[in-house]
C-alpha positions as CSV (number, residue, x, y, z in Angstrom):
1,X,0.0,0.0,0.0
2,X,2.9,2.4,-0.7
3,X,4.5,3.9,-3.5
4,X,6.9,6.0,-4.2
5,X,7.8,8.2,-7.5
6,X,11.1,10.6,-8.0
7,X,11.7,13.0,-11.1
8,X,14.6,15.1,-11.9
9,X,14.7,18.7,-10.5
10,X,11.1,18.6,-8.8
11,X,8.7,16.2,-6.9
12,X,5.5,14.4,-8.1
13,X,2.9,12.6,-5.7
14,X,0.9,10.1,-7.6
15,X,-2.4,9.3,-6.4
16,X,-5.1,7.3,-8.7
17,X,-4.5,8.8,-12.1
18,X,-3.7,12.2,-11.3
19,X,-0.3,13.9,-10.9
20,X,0.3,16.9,-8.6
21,X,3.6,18.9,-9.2
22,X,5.4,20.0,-6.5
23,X,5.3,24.2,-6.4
24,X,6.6,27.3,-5.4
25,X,3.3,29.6,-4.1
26,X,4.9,32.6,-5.2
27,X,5.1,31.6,-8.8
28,X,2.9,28.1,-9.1
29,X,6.0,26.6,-10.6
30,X,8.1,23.2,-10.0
31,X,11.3,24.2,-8.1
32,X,12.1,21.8,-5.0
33,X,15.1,19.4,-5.5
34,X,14.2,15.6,-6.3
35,X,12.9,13.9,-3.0
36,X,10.6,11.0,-2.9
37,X,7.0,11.6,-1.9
38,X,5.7,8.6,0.3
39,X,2.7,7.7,0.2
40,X,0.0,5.1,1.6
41,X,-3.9,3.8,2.5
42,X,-5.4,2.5,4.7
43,X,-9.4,2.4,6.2
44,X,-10.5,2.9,9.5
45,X,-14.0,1.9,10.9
46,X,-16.2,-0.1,10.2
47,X,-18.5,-2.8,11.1
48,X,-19.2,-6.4,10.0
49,X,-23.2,-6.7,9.2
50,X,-25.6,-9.4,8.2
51,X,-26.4,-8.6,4.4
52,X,-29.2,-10.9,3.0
53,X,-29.2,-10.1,-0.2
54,X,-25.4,-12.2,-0.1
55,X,-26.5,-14.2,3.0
56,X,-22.9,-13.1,4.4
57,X,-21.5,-10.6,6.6
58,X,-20.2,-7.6,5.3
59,X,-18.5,-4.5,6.4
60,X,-19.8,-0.9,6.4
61,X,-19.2,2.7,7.7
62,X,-15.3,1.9,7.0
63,X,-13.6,5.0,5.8
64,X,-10.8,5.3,3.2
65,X,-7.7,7.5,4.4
66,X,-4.6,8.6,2.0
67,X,-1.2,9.3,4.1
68,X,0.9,12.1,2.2
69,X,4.2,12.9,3.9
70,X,6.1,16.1,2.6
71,X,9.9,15.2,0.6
72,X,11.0,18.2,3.0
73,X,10.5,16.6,6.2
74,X,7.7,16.8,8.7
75,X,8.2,20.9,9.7
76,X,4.6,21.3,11.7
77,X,3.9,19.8,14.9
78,X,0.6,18.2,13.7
79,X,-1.3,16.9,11.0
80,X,-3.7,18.2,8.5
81,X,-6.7,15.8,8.3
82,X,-8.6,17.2,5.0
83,X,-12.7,16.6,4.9
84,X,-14.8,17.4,1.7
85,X,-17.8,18.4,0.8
86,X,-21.1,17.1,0.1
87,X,-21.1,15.2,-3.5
88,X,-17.2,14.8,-3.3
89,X,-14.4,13.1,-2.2
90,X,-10.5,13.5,-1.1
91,X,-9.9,14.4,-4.8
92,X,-10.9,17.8,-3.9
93,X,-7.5,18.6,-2.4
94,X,-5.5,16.9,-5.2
95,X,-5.4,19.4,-7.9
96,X,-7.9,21.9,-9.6
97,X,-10.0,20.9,-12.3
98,X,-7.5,23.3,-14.8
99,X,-5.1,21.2,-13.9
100,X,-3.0,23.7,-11.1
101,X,-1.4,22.3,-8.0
102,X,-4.2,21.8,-5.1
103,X,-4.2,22.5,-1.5
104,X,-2.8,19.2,-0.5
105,X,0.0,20.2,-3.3
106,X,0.4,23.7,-0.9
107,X,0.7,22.1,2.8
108,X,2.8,19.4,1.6
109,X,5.3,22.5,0.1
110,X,4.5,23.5,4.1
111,X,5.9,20.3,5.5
112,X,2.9,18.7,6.6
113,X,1.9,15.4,7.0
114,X,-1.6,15.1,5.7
115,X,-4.2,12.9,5.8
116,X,-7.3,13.0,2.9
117,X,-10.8,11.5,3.4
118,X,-13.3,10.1,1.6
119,X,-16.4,9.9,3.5
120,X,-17.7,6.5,5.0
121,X,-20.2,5.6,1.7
122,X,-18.6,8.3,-0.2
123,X,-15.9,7.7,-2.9
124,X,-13.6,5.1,-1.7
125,X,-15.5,3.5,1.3
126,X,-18.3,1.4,0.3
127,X,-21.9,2.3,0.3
128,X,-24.0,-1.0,0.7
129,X,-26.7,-1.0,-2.1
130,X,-28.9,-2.6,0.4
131,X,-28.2,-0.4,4.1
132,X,-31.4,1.3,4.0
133,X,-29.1,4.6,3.1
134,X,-30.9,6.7,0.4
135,X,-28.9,8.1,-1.8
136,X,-28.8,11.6,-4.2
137,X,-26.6,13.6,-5.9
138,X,-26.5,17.4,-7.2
139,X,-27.3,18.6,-10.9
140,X,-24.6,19.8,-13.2
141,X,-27.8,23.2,-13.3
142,X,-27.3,23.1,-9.0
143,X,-23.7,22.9,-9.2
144,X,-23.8,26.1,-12.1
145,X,-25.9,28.1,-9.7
146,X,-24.8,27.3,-6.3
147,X,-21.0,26.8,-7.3
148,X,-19.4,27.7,-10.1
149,X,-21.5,30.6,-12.4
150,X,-23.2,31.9,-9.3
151,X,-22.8,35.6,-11.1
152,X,-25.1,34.7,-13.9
153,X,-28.0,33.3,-11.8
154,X,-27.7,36.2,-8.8
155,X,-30.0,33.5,-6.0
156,X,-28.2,35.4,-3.4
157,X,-27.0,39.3,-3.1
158,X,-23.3,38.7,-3.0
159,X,-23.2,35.9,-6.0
160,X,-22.9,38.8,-8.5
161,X,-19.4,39.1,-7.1
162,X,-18.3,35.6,-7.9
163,X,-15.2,35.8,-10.2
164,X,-12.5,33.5,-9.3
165,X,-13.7,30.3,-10.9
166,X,-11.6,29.3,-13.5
167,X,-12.1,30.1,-17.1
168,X,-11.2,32.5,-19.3
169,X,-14.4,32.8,-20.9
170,X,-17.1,35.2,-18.8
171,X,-19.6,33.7,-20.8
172,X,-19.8,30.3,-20.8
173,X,-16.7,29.2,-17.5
174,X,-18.4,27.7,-15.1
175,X,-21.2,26.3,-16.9
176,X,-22.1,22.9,-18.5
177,X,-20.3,22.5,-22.0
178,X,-16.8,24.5,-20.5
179,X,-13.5,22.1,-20.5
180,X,-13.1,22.9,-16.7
181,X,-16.7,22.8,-15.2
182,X,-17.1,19.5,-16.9
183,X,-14.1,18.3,-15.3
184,X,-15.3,19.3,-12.0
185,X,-18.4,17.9,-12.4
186,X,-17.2,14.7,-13.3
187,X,-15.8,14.7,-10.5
188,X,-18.6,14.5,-8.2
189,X,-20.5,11.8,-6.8
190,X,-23.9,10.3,-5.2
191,X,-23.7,11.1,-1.3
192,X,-25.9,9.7,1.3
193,X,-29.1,11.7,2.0
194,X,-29.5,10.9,5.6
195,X,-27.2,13.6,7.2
196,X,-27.9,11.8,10.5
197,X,-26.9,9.1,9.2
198,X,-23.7,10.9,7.4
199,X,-22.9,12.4,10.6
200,X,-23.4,9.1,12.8
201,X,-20.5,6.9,10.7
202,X,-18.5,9.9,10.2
203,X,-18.0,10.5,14.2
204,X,-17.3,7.0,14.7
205,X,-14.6,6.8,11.9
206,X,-13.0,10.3,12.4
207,X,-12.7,9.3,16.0
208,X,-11.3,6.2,14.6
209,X,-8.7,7.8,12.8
210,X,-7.6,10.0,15.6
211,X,-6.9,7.1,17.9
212,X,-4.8,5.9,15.0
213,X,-2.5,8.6,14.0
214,X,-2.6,10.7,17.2
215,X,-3.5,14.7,17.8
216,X,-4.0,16.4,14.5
217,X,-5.6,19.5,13.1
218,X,-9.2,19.2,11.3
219,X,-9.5,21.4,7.8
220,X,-13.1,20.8,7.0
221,X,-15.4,22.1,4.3
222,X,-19.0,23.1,3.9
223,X,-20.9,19.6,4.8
224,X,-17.9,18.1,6.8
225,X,-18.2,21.5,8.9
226,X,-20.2,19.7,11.1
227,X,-17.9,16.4,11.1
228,X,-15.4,18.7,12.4
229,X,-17.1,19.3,15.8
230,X,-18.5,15.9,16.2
231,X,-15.3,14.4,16.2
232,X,-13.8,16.7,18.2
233,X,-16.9,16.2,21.0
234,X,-15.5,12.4,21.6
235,X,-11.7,13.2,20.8
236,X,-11.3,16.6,22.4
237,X,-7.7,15.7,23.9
238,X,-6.8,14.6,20.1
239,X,-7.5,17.2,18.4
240,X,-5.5,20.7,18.2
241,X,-7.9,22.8,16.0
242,X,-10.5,23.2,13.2
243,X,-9.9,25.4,10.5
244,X,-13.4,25.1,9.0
245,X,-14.1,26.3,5.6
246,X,-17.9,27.7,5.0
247,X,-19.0,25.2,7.6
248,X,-22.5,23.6,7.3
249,X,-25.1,26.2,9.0
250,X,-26.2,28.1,9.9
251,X,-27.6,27.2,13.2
252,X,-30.8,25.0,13.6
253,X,-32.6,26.2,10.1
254,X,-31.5,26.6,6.4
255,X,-30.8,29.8,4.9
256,X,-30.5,31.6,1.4
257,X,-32.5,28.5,-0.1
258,X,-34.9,27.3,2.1
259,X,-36.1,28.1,5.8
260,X,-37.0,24.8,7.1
261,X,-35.9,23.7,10.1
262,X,-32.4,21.7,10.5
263,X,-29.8,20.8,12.8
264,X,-31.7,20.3,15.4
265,X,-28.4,20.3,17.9
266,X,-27.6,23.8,16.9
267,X,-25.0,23.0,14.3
268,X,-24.9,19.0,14.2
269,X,-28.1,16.6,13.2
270,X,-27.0,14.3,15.8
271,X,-26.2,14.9,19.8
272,X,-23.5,17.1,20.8
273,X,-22.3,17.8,24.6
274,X,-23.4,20.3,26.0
275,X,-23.0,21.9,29.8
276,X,-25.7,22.0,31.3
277,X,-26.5,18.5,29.5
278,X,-29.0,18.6,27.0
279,X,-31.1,15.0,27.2
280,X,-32.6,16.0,23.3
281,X,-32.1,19.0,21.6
282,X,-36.0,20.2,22.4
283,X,-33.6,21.5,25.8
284,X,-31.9,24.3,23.5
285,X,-34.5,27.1,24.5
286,X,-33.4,29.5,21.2
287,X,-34.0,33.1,20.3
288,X,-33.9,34.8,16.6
289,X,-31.6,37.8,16.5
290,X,-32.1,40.3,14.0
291,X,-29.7,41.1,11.3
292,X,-27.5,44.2,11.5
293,X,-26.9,44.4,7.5
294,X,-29.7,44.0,4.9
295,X,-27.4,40.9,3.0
296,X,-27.2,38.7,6.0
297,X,-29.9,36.6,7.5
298,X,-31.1,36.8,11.0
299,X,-29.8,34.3,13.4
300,X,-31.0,31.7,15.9
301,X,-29.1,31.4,18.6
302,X,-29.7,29.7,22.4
303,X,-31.5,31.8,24.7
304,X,-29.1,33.2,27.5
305,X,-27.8,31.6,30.1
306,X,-26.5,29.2,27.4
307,X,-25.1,25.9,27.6
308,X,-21.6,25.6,26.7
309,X,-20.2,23.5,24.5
310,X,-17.8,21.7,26.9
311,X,-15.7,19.5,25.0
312,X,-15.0,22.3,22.2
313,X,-13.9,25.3,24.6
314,X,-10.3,24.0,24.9
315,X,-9.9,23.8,20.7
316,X,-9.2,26.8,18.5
317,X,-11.3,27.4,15.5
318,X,-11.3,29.1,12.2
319,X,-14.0,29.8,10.2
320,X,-13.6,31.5,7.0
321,X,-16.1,32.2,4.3
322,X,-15.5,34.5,1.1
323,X,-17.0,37.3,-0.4
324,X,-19.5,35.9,-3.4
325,X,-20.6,32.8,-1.8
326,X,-23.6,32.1,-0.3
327,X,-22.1,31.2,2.6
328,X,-21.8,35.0,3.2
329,X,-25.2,35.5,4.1
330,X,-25.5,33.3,7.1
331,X,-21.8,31.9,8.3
332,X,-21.5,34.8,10.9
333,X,-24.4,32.9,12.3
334,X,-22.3,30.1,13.0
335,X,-19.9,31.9,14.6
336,X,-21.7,33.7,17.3
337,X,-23.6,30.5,18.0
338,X,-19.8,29.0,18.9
339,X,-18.7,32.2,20.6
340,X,-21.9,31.9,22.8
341,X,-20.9,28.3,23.6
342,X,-18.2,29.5,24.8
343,X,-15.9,28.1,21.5
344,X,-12.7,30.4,20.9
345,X,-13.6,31.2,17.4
346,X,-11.6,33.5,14.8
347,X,-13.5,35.0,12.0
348,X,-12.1,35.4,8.5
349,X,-14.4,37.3,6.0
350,X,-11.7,36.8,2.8
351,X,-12.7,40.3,1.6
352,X,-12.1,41.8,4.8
353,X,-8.3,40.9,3.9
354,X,-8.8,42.3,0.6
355,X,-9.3,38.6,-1.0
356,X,-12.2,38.8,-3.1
357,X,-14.3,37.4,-6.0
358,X,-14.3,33.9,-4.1
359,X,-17.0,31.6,-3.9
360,X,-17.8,27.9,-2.3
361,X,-15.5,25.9,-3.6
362,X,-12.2,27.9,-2.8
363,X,-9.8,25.2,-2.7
364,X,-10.4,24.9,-7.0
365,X,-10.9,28.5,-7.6
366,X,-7.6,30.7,-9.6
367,X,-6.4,32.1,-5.9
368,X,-6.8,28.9,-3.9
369,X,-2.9,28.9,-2.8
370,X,-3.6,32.7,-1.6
371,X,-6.2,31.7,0.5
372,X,-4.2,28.2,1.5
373,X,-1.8,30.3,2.6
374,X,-4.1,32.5,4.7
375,X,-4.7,29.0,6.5
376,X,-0.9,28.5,7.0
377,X,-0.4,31.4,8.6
378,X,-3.1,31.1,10.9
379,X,-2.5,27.0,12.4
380,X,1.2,28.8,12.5
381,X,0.1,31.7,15.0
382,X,-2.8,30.1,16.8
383,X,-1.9,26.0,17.1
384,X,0.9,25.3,20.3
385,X,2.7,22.5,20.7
């Protein structure tokens, strides 16, 4: 389960079919010296099962991990454990549908070791065909609006600002029929409906993982926000930070495209510890807070005194969101609902460092190593040994 790969005058990691050059930020070039790149698999998780349709046991919930260790040397105290997104997998962190070096690409340069997910029944760990787990997927029209030509369709007041998605054509890049938005869609998958169900496996295998490879620091992304807090619940000792991108929120409703109720916990599906313990999440007396700026929703948070979110007060966190996506209307939600919890919580609005055009999918977008470096620098002031 390991492989190794040296070229002349730079470095190459190869995972599946894809190649990801080795990098300078400053210029997005190959410059390092020839040094191996090790990597490895493994899974962790799981469960044997009784599956009737093959009147044998089976396993499920296992959860495919890919170990990348920097040519350089380990040079960071911890880990990087990467989680995607709804609809994809580890590939996300690989390299950008145009074909330029990935965040994975960036911390490696970084001297990190890293660790990339994909989902229990996402990608590379198995979804049973007959769990009970419904399963969906998004439409190359959902992806356009929500993702990747959010300018065009305007379903949210900041989208108009949406201009880092690659492409050189303002017309037709990001949209079905373009070279790169076809790659990227290509790249997505079916995902489990069931975000209790999601959430439930995930816990058990991120906690998993911990145990295996020791304390680390969770980057997480828009669905695997909320992984990112569960996982830290039952491993709080193990884990040194969250730098969550666009987290999954906001809290207990949706926003921008629907207003039905969700995340019933406050920002998990599932039970999270609280202090005073909450026996259900009916406990979590809430209030709505009105917005202070006519493009950002209202939020629900608890109802003072609130419960504190014991096991998370100990961990730094780092929530960024950028300026077109529509993420932008509600995240601040998320954050006060942490900082009322009691979680230490830095807030990173991308064009309040004059980063902008940005939308959902940042890691893929023509800045991604700008904003990768942002995250750098931040695990490098905040995270102790």
């Amino acid at each position: 389960m390991v492989r190794y790969l040296s070229i002349a005058n730079t470095f190459v990691i190869l995972v599946a079919s894809n190649i990801i050059k080795g990098f300078t930020f400053e210029e997005n070039t190959c410059a390092k010296d020839s040094r191996p790149v090790h990597r490895e698999y493994f899974y962790v998780g799981g469960e044997y099962v009784y599956d009737a349709s093959s009147q044998g046991f089976v396993m499920t919930g296992q959860m495919y991990v890919e170990h990348l260790t920097s040519p350089y040397g380990i040079q960071q105290p911890y880990p990087l454990v990467l989680m995607h997104g709804n609809a994809m997998t580890g590939t996300n962190w690989l390299n950008t549908p145009d074909g330029r070096p990935g965040w994975a690409s960036y911390f490696l340069q970084q001297g990190y070791d890293i660790y990339i997910i994909d989902q229990p029944a996402r990608g590379r760990s198995i979804w049973l065909p007959n769990s009970n787990m419904t399963v969906t997927t998004y439409s190359a029209n959902m992806m356009e609006e929500r993702f990747t030509a959010t300018s065009f369709y305007e379903l949210w007041p900041q989208a108009i600002l949406h201009t880092q998605w690659p492409g050189d054509n303002n017309t037709s890049k990001g949209r079905m029929g373009d070279q790169i938005f076809d790659a990227f869609y290509a790249s997505t998958v079916q995902f489990v409906a069931s975000e209790v169900s999601v959430q439930t496996m995930m816990q058990k295998a991120g906690a998993a993982l911990l145990d295996k490879i020791g304390a680390a620091i969770l980057l997480t992304h828009s669905q695997s926000g909320s992984f990112g807090w569960l996982i830290a619940d039952i491993r709080p000792n193990l884990v040194k930070a969250i730098v969550s991108i666009e987290p999954k929120g906001p809290p207990f409703r949706e926003a921008v495209f629907s207003n039905k109720s969700s995340r019933s916990w406050g920002i998990t599906d599932i039970p999270i510890t609280y202090d005073p313990i909450a026996n259900s999440s009916s406990d979590l007396l809430t209030v709505e807070i009105p917005s202070i700026h006519e493009n950002y929703t209202s939020c629900i948070l608890q109802k003072t005194p609130a419960r504190t979110l014991i096991n998370l007060v100990n961990i730094s966190v780092l929530i960024e969101t950028s300026q077109a996506s529509y993420h932008a209307v509600y995240d601040h939600c998320t954050v006060e609902f942490l900082r009322q919890a009691g979680v230490k919580v830095d807030f990173i609005r991308l064009e309040n460092i004059e980063i902008y055009g940005n939308g959902h999918i940042q890691m893929m977008e023509k800045n991604n190593l700008h904003i990768a470096d942002i995250l750098h620098q931040w695990i490098r002031k905040t995270v102790l040994i």
